[in-house]
N, C-alpha and C positions, 0 to 999 in steps of 0.2 A: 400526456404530460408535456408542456411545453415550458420553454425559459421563464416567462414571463410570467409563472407559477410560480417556480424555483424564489425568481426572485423578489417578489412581495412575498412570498414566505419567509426570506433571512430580512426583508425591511422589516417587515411584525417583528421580527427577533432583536433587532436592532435597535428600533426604537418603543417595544415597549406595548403596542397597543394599536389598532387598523386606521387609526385616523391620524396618525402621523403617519404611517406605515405607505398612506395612500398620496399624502402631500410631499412624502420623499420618492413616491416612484412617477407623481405628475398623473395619479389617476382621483381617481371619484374612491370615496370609502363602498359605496357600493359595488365595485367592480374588485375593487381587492379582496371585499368579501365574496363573490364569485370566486375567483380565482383560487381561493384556500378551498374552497366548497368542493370544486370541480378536485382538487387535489386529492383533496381526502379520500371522493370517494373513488379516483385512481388507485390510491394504496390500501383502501379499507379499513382505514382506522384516522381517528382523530389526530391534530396537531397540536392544538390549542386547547386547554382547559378557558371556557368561556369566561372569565371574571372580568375585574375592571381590570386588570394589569393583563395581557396576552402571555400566559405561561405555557411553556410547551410542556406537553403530554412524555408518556416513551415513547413513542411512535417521535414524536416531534425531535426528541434529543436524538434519536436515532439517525435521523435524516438528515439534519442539521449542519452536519461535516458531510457526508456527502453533496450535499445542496452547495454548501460554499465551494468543494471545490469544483461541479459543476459549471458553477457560473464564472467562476476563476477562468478556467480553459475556453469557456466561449468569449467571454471578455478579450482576452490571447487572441482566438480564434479570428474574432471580428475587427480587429486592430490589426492584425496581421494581413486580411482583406482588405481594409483600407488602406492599409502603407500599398496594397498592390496596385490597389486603383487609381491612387496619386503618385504611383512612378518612384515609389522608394523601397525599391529591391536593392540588394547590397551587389547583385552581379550577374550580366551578362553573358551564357555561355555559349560559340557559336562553335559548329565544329564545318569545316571548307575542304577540298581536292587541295592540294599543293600546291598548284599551279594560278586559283585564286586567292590563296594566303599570300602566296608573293605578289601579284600584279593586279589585281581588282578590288582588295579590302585595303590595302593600306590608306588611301585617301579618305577614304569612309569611316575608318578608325578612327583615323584621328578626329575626323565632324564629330563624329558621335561622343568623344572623349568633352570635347569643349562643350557639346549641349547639354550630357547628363555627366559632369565631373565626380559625386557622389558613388556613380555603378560601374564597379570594376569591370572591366571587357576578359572576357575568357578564349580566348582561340586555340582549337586545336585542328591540326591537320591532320587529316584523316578519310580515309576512301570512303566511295561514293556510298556503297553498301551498308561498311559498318557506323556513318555518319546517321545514315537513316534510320538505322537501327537502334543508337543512341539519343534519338531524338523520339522514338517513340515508345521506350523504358523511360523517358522523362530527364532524361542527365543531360541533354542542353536544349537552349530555347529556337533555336535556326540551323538549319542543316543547307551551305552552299555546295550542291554537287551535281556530278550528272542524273540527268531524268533516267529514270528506272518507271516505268508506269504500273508493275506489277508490285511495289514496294511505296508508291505514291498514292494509287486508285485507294482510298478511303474520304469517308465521309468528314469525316475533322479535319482532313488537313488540308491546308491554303497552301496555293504554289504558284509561282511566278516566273518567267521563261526571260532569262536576263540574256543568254544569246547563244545564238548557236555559230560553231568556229569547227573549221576547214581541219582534218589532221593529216599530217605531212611526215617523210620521212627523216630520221634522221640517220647518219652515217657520218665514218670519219674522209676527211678530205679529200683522201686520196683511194679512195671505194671507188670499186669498177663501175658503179652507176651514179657516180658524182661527174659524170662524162655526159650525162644525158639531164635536155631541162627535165624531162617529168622523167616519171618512173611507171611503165607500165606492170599493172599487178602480176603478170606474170613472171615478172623478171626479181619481184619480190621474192617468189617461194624459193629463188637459188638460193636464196643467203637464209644462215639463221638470223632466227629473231630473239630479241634483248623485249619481254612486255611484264604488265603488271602482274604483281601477286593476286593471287586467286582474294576476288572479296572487294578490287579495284574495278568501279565501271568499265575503264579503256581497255582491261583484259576481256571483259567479256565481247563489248563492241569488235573490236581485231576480228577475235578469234567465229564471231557472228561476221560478220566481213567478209574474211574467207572462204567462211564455209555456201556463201552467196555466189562467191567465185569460183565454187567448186575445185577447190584448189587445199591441199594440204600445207597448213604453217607449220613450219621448221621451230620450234620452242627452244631456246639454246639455254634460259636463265631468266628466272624471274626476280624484278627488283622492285624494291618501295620507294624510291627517292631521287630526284631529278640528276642529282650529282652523279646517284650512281649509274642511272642511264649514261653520262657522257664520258664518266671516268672510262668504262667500258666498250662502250660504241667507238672511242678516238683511239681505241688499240689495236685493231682488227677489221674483218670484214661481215661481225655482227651488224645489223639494224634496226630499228624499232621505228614504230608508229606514235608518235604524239600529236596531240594537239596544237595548236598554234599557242594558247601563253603558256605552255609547258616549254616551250621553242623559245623561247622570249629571249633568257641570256646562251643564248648558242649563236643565234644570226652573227657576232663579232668573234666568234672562236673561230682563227685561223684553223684548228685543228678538226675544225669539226663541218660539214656541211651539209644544206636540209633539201630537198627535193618536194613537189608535191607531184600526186598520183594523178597518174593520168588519165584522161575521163575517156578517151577513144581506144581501146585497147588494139589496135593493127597486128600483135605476131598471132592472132588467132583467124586471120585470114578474112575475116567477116567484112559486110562492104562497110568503108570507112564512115558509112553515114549512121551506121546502128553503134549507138552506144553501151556499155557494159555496166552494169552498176557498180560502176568504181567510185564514184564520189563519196568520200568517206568525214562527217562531219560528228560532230557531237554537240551535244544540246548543253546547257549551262543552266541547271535551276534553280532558283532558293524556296524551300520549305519548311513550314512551320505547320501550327493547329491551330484553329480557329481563335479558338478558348486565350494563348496566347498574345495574338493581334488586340487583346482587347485591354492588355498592358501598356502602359503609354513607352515604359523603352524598347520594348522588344519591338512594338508599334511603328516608334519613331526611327529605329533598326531598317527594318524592314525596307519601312519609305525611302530613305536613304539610299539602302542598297538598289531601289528601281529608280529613283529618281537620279543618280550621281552616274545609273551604267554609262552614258554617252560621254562624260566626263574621262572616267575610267580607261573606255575605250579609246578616247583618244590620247593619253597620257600612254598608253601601247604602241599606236601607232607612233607616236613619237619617240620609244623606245628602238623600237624596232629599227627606222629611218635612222638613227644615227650613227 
């Protein structure tokens, strides 16, 4: 059974008789009589009492509201498919790390608002995991986070590496290792540490970091939110590990100050020319599904977001510098 049965079957209904029936659906009366042919002998039973007038049988009344609203829902269906293909979706949902909601979308937001005014923008911020996670249950169209390749590796989904940034420590001002430019990793495991909730990228990175170091971290509290990192860090002699734009409004906080790790670790005695795998960076990706890119905002999203990184980037470095 196909649509195109259905519906030369409610045109005969509608108008009466196969040769209108055929000039209102733009076919040949021969093919409409096909069409019913093939139906019928789908269902097994007649539609049509043959006369001059097209009178439906029982079979026919029977089907009849079914058929309509059949073709009702495809009609929907296929309207609904067109408003996608010409970019009239009523809304946008992306879900981003916290540390790109504040300092890498906003510019792009707003392009995007002035190109598609029609498609409301949805932002939620949200870790890296459960971002991914929500993007592949279908509840939003672009997930901005750290690369996970075990949570990435499928066939549908498109990803793009928008940059990868240095992560540095932070501490309050007057920390015993606010005395030193870098911070050698082992001078890390004296203090505790302030890291993400379980389910956040940069918890599991740390805590992978460490365990490279062979060295045990100190876990003192786990938090979800950049404020609360500093509320906390500028009280004591906790420290955490972030990112550089997670660092972004700290560099002017008298009360607060950042370190980066040091790449030659010396209190391990080794000659100074062998290096430790202290360099500790994180990757920055945007992720979608194929299927998706083939919507012109999510599209035109997308582009944006690779196209404006250098932009972006530099609206940071100018944060930063002042």
């Amino acid at each position: 059974m196909r649509i195109e049965q259905l519906q030369a079957f409610i045109a005969i209904t509608e108008t009466g008789n196969f040769g209108q029936a055929a000039k209102k659906c733009g076919v040949t009366q021969s093919t409409i009589s096909r069409q019913i042919q093939s139906l019928e002998q789908d269902l097994g039973l007649p539609l049509f009492h043959r006369s001059a007038q097209a009178k439906l049988t029982l079979g026919g009344e029977k089907l009849l509201p079914r058929a309509q609203k059949i073709c009702q829902e495809w009609s929907k269906a296929s309207q609904e498919c067109s408003d996608l293909i010409a970019g009239k979706q009523p809304e946008l949902c992306i879900a981003a790390i916290h540390s790109v909601c504040a300092h890498y979308l906003p510019p792009i937001l707003q392009q995007f608002c002035l190109d598609y005014p029609q498609v409301q923008l949805r932002v939620t911020a949200l870790g890296s995991d459960r971002a991914l996670k929500v993007l592949r249950d279908g509840l939003i169209d672009v997930a901005i986070v750290m690369n996970n390749r075990f949570l990435t590796a499928s066939a549908e989904i498109e990803l793009a590496v928008l940059y990868e940034e240095q992560v540095d420590v932070l501490m309050a001002a007057n920390h015993p290792l606010s005395k030193l430019d870098q911070v050698p990793p082992l001078e890390l495991v004296k203090y505790p540490q302030v890291v993400f909730k379980d389910g956040y990228g940069m918890q599991r990175l740390v805590q992978d970091w460490f365990d490279n170091q062979n060295v045990q971290i100190k876990t003192a509290m786990e938090l979800n939110t950049l404020d609360a990192f500093r509320g906390v860090i500028r009280q004591g002699e906790m420290v955490a590990l972030l990112p550089h734009k997670a660092l972004i409004d700290s560099y002017n906080d008298p009360t607060l100050a950042i370190r980066p790790i040091s790449q030659v670790n010396r209190t391990l005695g080794i000659n100074q020319q062998e290096e430790l795998n202290s360099v500790l960076t994180r990757q920055v990706v945007m992720v979608t599904t194929r299927d998706r890119l083939m919507i012109p905002p999510i599209a035109h999203f997308y582009q944006l977001v690779k196209d404006m990184g250098k932009t972006s980037e530099r609206l940071t470095s100018q944060l930063v510098s002042q």
